[in-house]
C-alpha positions as CSV (number, residue, x, y, z in Angstrom):
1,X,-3.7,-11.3,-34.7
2,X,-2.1,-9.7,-31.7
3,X,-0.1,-11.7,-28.9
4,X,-2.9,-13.0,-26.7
5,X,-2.3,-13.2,-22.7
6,X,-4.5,-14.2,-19.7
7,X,-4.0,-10.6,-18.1
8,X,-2.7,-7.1,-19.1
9,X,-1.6,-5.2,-15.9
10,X,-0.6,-1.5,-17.9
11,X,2.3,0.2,-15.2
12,X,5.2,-1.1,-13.8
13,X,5.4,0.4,-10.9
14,X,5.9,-1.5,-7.6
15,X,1.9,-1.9,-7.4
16,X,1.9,-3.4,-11.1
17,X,5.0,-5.3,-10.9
18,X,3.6,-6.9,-7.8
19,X,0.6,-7.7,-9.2
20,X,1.7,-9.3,-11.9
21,X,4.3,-11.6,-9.7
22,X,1.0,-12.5,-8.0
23,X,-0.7,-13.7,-11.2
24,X,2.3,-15.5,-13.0
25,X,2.9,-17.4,-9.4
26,X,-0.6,-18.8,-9.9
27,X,0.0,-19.9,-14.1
28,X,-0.9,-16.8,-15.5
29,X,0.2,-15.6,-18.6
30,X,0.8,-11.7,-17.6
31,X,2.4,-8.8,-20.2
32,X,3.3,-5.7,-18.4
33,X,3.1,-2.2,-20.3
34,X,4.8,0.6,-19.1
35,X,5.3,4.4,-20.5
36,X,8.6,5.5,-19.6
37,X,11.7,3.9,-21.0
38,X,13.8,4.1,-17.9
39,X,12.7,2.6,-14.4
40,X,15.2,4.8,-12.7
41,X,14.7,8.6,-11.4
42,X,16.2,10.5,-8.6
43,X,13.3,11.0,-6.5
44,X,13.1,7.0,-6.4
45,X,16.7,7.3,-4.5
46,X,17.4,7.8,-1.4
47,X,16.7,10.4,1.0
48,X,13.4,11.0,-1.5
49,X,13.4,7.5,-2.7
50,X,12.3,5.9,1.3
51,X,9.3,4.7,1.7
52,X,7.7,3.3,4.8
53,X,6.4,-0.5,4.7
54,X,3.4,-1.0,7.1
55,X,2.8,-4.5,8.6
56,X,0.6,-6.2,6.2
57,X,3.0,-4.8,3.3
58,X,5.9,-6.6,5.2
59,X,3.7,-9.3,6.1
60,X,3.1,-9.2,2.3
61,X,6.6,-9.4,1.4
62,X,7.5,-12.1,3.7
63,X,5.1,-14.6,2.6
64,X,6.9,-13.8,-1.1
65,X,9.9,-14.3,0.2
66,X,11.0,-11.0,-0.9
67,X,12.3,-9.0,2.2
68,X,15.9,-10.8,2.0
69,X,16.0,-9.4,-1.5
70,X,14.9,-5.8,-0.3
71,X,17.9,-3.3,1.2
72,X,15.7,-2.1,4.4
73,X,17.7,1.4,5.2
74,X,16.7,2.9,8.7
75,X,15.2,6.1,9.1
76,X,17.4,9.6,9.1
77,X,18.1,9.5,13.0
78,X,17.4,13.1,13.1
79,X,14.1,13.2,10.8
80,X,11.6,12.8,13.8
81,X,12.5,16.1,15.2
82,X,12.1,14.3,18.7
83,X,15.5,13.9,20.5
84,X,15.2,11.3,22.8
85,X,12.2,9.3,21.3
86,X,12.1,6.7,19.2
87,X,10.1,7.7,16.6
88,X,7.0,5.0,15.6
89,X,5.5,7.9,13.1
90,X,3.3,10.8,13.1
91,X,0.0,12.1,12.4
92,X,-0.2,15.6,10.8
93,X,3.4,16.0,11.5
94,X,2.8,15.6,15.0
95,X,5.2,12.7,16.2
96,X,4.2,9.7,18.6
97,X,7.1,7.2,20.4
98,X,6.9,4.0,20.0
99,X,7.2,3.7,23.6
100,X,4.2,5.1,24.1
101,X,2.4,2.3,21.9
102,X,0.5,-0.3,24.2
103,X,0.9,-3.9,22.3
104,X,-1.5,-5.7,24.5
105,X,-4.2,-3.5,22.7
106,X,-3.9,-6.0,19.9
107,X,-4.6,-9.5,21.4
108,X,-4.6,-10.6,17.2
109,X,-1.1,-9.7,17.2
110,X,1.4,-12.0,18.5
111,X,3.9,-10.5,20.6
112,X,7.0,-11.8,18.4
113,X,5.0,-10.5,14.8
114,X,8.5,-8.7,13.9
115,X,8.8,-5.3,13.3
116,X,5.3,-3.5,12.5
117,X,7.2,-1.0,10.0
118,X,10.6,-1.3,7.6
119,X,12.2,1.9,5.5
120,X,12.5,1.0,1.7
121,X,14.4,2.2,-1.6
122,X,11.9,2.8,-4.0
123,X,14.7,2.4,-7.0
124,X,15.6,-1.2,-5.2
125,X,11.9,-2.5,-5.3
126,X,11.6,-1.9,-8.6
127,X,14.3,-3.7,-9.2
128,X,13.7,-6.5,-7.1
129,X,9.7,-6.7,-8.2
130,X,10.6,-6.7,-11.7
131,X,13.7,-9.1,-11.9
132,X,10.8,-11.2,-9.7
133,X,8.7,-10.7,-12.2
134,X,10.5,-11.8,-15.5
135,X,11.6,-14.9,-13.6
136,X,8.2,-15.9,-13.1
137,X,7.6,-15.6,-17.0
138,X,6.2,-12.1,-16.4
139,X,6.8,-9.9,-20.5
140,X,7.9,-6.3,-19.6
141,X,7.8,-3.9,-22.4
142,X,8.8,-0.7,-21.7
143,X,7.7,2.7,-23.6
144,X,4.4,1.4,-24.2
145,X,2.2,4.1,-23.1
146,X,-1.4,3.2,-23.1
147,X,-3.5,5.2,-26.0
148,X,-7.1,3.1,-26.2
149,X,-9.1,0.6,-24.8
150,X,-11.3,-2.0,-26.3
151,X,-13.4,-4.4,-24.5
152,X,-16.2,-6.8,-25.3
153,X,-17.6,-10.0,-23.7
154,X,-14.5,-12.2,-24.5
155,X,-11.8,-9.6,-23.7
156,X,-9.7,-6.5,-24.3
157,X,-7.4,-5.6,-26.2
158,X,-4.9,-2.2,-25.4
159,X,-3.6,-0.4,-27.7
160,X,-0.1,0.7,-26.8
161,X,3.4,1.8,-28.2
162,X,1.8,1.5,-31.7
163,X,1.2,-1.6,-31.0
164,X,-2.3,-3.7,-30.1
165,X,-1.9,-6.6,-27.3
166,X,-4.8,-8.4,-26.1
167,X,-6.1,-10.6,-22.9
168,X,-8.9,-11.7,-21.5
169,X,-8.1,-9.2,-18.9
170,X,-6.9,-5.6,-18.1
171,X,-5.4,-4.1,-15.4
172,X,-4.8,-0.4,-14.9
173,X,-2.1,0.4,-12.2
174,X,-0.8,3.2,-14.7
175,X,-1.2,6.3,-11.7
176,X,-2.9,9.0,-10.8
177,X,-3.7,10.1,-14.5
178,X,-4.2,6.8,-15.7
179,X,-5.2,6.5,-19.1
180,X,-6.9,3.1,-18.4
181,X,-9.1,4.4,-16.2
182,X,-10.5,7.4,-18.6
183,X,-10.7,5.0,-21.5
184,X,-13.1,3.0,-19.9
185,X,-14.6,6.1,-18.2
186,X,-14.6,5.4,-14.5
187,X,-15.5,8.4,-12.4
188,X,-13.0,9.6,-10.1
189,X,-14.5,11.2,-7.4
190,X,-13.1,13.3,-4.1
191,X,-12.3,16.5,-3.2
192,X,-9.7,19.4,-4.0
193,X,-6.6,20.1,-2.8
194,X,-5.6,22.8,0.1
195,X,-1.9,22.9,-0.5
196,X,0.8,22.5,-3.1
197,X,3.4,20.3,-1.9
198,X,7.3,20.5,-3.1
199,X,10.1,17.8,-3.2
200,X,13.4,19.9,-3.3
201,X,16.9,19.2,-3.6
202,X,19.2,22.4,-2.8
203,X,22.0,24.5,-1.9
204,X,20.8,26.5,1.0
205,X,23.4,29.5,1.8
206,X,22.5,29.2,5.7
207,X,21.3,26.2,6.6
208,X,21.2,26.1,9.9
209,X,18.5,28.9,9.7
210,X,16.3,25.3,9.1
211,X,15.9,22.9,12.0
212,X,16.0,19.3,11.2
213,X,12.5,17.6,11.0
214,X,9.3,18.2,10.4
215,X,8.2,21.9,11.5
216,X,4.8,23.3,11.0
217,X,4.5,26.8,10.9
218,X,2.4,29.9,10.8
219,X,2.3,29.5,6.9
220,X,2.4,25.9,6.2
221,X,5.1,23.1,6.7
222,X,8.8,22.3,5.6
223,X,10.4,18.9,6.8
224,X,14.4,19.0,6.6
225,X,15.6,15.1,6.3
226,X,19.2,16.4,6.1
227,X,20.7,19.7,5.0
228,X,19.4,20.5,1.2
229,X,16.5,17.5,1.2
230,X,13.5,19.7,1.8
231,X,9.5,18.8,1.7
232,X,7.4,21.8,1.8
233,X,3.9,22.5,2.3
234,X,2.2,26.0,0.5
235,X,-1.3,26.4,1.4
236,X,-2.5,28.0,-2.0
237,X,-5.3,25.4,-2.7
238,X,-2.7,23.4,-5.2
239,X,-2.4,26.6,-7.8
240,X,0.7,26.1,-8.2
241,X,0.7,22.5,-8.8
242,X,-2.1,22.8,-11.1
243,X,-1.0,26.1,-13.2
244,X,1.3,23.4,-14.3
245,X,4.6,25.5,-13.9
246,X,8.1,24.4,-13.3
247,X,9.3,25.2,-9.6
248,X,12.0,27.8,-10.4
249,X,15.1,28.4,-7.8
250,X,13.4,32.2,-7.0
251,X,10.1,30.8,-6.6
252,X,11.4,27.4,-4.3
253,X,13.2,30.5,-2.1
254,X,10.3,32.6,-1.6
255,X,8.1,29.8,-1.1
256,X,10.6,28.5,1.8
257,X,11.3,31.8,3.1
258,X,7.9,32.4,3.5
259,X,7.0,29.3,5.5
260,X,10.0,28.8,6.8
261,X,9.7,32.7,8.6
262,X,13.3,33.8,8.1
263,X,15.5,34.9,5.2
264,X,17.1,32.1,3.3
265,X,19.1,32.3,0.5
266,X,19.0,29.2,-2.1
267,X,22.3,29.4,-4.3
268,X,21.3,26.1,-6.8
269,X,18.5,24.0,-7.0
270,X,19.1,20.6,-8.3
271,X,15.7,18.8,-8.4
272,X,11.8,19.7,-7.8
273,X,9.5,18.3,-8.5
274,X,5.3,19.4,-7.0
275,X,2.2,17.5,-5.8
276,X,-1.2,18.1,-3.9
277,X,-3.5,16.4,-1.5
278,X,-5.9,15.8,-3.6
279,X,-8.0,13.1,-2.7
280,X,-10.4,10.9,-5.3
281,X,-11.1,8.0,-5.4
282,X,-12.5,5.7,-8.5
283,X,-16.0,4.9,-8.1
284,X,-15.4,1.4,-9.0
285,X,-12.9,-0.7,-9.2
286,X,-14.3,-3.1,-11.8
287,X,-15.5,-2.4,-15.5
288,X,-16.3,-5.3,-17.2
289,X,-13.0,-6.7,-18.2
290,X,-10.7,-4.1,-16.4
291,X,-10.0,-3.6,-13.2
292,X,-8.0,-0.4,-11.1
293,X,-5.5,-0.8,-8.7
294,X,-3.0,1.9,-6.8
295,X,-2.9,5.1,-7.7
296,X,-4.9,4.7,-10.6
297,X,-7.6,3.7,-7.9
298,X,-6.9,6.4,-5.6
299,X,-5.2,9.3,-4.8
300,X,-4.3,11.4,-1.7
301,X,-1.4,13.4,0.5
302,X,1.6,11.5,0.8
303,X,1.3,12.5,4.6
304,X,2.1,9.2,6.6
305,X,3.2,7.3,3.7
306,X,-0.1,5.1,3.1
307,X,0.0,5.3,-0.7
308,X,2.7,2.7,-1.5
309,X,1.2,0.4,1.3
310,X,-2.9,1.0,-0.2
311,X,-1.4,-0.2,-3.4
312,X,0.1,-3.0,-2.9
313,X,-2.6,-3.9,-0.8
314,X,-4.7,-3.9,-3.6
315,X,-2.6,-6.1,-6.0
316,X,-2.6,-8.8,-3.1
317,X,-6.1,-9.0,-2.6
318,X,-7.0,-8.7,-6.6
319,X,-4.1,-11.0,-7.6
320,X,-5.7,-14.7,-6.3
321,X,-8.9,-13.6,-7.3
322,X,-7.8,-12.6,-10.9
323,X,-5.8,-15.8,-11.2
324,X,-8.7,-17.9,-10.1
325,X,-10.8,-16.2,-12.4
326,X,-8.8,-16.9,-15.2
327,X,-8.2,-20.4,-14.5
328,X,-11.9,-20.8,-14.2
329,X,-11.7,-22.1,-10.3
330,X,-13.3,-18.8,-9.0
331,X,-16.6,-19.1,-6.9
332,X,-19.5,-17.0,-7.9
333,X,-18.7,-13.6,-6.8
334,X,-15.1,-14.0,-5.8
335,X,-13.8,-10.9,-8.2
336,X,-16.7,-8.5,-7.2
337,X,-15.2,-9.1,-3.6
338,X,-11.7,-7.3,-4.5
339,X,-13.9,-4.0,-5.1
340,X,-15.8,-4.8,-1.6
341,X,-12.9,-5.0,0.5
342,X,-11.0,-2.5,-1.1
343,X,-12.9,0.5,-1.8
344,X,-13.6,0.6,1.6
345,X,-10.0,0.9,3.1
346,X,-9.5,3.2,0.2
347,X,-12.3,5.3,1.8
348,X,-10.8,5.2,5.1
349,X,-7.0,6.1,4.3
350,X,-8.3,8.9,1.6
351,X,-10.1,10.7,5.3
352,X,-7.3,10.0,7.3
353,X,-4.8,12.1,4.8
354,X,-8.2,14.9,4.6
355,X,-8.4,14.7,8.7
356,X,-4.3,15.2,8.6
357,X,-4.5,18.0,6.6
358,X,-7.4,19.9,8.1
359,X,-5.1,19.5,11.3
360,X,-2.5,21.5,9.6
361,X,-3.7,24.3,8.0
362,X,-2.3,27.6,8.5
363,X,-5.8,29.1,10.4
364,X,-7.2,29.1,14.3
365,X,-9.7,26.3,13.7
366,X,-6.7,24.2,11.9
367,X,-4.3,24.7,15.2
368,X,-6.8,24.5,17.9
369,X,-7.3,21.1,16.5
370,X,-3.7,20.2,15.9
371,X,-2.7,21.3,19.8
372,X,-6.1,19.0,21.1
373,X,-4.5,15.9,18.5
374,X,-0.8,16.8,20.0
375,X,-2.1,15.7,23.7
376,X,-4.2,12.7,22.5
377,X,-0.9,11.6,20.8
378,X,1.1,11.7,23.8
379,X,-1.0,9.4,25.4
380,X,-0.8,5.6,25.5
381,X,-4.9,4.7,23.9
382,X,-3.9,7.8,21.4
383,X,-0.3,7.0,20.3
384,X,-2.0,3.1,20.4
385,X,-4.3,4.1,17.8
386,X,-2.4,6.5,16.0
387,X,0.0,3.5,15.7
388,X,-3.1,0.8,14.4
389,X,-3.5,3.4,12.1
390,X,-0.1,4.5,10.9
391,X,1.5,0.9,10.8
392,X,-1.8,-1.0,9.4
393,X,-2.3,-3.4,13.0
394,X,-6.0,-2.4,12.8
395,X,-6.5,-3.5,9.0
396,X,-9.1,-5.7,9.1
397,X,-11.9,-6.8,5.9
398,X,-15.4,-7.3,7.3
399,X,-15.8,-11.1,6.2
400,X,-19.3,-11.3,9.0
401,X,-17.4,-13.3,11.3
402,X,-17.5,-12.5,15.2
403,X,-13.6,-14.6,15.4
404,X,-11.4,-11.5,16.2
405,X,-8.6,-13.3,13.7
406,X,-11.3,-13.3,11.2
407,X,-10.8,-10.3,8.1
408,X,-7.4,-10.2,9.5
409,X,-3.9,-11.1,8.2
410,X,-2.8,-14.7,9.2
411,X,-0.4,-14.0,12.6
412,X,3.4,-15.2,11.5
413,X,4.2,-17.9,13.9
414,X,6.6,-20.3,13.8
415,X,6.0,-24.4,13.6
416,X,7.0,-26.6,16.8
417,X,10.0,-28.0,14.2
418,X,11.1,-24.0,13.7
419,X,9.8,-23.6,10.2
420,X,8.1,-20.5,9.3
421,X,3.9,-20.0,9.0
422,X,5.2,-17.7,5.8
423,X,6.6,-21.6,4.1
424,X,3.0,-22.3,3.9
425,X,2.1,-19.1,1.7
426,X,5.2,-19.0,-0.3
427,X,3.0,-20.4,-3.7
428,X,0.4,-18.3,-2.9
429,X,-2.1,-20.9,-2.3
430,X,-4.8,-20.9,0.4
431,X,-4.7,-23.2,3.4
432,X,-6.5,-24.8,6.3
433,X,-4.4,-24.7,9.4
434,X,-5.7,-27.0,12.1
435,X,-4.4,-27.2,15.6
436,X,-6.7,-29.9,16.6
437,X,-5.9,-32.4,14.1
438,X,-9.9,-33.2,13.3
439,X,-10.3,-36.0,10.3
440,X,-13.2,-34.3,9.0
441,X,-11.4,-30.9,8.4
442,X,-8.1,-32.4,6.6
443,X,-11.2,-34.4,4.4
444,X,-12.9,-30.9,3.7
445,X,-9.5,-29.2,2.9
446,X,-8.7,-32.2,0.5
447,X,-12.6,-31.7,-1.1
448,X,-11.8,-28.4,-1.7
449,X,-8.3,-28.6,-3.0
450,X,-6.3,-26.9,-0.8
451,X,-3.3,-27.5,1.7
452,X,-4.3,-28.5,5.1
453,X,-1.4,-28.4,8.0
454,X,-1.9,-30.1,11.6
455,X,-0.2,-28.2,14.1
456,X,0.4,-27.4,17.6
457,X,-1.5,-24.0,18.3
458,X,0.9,-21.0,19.3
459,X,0.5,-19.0,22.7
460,X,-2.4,-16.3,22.8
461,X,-3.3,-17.1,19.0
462,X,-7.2,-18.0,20.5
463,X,-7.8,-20.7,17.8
464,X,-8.1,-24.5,17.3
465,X,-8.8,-24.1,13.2
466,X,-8.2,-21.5,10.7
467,X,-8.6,-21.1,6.7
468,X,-6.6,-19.0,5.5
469,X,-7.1,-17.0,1.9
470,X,-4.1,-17.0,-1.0
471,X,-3.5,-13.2,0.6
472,X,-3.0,-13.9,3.5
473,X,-6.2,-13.4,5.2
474,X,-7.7,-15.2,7.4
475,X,-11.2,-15.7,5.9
476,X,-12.6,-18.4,8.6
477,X,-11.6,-19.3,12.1
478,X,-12.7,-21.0,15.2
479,X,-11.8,-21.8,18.9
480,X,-14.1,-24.7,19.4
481,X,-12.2,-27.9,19.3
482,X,-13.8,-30.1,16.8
483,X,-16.0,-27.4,15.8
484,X,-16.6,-27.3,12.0
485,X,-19.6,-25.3,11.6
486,X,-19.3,-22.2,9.1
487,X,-16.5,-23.8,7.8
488,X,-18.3,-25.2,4.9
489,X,-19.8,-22.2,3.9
490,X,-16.2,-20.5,4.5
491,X,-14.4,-22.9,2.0
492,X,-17.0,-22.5,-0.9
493,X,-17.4,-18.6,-0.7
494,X,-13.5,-18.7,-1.3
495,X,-12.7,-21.4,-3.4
496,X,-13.8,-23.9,-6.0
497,X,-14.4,-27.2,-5.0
């Protein structure tokens, strides 16, 4: 018989790793299989290697415990092309200030939440998810590809590295090809892409023929992060990408030189790598016994730097619900919610890369639109938005409750004695939080199982009670002293009594 585990999560990439950490914190037994031997490439390094956190990944992070593990790097000072600003992000390479942002447009957010966005190395939270991981219990085994599927009403079992391994449960985070997902034979639906994309590293004869940042141009877009670190954007409806050829130096040159509108020489190139904005999405999320999370899920431009953020979003909101499942302490209906709430913000960061890229197009309709988004942005309600959008402040799960905290991530706070609201979370179990200090409410929280925390209420958080989910989220609140109506309801749609 093969070695039998509560949940196979196939990729160990940050979203996988993650999710696993989320399941073994909660007693699950978790084995991760992943295809390549060797965690470690050089587009996972620095300049390539940065990613962008948005608030709720941080938020994420934090409640872990895992930022004062992660090296936060600060953005190139140079790569917002905007001297003078300080740079908050952009939208179809069109750069808003962070001075420009209006705050008080939030009234959720406290006004001390911390930084809404942090730069990290991909190579260092790998490292840091999976050491996390294997000191949970977590099994990584490595060159494992997944080559079949089999599921029935009791479980799965993968077959993988000439090996079989089975679970009760499956977990595909194995990327954009995933073989998961076509085993099981999930659609993967979206549209096709307008341009072929190219991560260069090079030695550039004249650099200074490139300007620093991101430029758009009559052919497309390069960004220049520092001399020889080159993004470039070929509007050729991803033929290149998909004829499935390797980038040569000639053909990196005459793509540059062509978008780029001047003659450049490029004497080596020392890494290239291509990629499209394509944009599909799976048309479910569940299948049975297997479930789809990051890239596997969902693809799209790398524009704005959602993807990282989507997925790990993903592995928080599947991981308590998985775990519960498991441990047989799920309410009816709990697991079906992770494709709810998820397929929907899918949805909406798959049309914001498609509204990015229609804004950036090489063609009149494309430009009149980007110039009309370039004054938006440089107001306060549009860099506000842009910012909601960009750094994940307007991220909200529709939970059909009017509370405005409601489908939102719980607001970090800290307790009258200085501790941190992220303590509370660090086990990743759910909690009532009551600043009224009702009987009643500590006796339901108790019924049901979970922690319950009196408290003296924090400025401008607009709440006397609030339940909060294993993720984070705050799936119930109210402002009514006293009040415990909903709450009930609240408590058993979320957890076992």
């Amino acid at each position: 018989m093969p070695p039998h585990y509560d949940v196979i999560v196939a990729g160990a990439g940050p979203v996988g790793l993650f999710l696993s950490c989320e399941l073994a914190l909660a007693g699950c037994a978790v084995l991760v299989l992943e295809r390549e031997r060797d965690p470690d490439t050089p587009l996972k390094r620095p300049p390539f290697g940065l990613r962008g956190l948005n608030a709720p990944t941080i938020a994420a992070f934090g409640r872990r415990g895992l930022l004062d593990e992660l090296a936060m790097p600060q953005p190139l000072a140079h790569a917002a092309g905007v001297p003078g600003a300080r740079p908050g992000g952009h939208v179809a390479g069109i750069q808003f200030s962070v001075d420009d942002v209006d705050p008080a447009q939030w009234p959720w957010r406290l006004p001390d939440a911390g930084a809404p966005t942090r730069m990290v190395d991909m190579a260092a939270l790998d490292t840091v998810l999976a050491r996390r991981a294997q000191a949970l219990g977590v099994t990584i085994r490595r060159g494992a590809a997944v080559e079949g599927v089999r599921q029935d009403a009791d479980g799965v079992t993968v077959a993988a590295g000439g090996a079989d391994f089975a679970a009760y449960w499956l977990v595909g985070c194995d990327g954009a090809r995933s073989a998961v997902r076509k085993a099981i034979g999930v659609g993967f639906a979206g549209t096709e892409p307008a341009f072929t994309g190219y991560t260069v590293r090079v030695d550039v004869a004249d650099p200074d023929k490139l300007r620093p940042g991101r430029n758009l141009t009559a052919a497309g877009m390069y960004l220049q992060s520092q001399p020889g670190y080159l993004v470039l954007q070929d509007f050729d409806g991803g033929a290149f990408h998909d004829s499935g050829e390797r980038p040569t130096r000639a053909h990196v040159e005459e793509v540059l030189r062509r978008i780029a509108g001047a003659d450049i020489a490029i004497d080596a190139l020392h890494l290239a790598t291509t990629w499209t904005d394509r944009a599909r999405q799976a048309v479910a999320y569940r299948s049975g016994r297997v479930l789809l999370a990051g890239d596997a899920a969902h693809i799209h431009s790398p524009l704005g730097g959602q993807g990282l953020n989507l997925g790990i979003g993903d592995a928080l909101n599947l991981g308590w619900k998985l775990a519960a499942t498991v441990r047989g302490k799920a309410p009816p209906g709990l697991l079906d919610s992770y494709h709810a709430e998820r397929h929907p913000a899918g949805a909406r960061v798959l049309d914001w890369s498609r509204a990015q890229v229609a804004a950036m197009a090489p063609e009149p309709g494309a430009r009149a639109l980007h110039a009309v988004l370039r004054e938006l942005l440089a107001t306060r309600d549009g860099a506000t938005y842009a910012a909601g959008r960009v750094w994940g402040v307007l991220q909200r799960y529709d939970l059909n409750q009017a509370h405005p905290l409601a489908g939102r991530g719980m607001p970090a706070f800290a307790f009258e004695d200085g501790s941190a609201i992220d303590a509370l979370m660090r086990a990743g179990r759910g909690f009532l939080l009551d600043f009224s200090g009702t009987s009643s409410r500590a006796t339901l929280a108790s019924e049901y199982g979970i922690a319950y925390a009196a408290a003296a209420a924090p400025e401008r958080l607009g709440a006397s009670c609030l339940l909060v989910r294993p993720d984070g989220i705050v799936a119930w609140a109210s402002d009514a002293p006293g009040d415990c109506g909903g709450l009930r309801d609240a408590m058993a749609r979320w957890f076992a009594a």
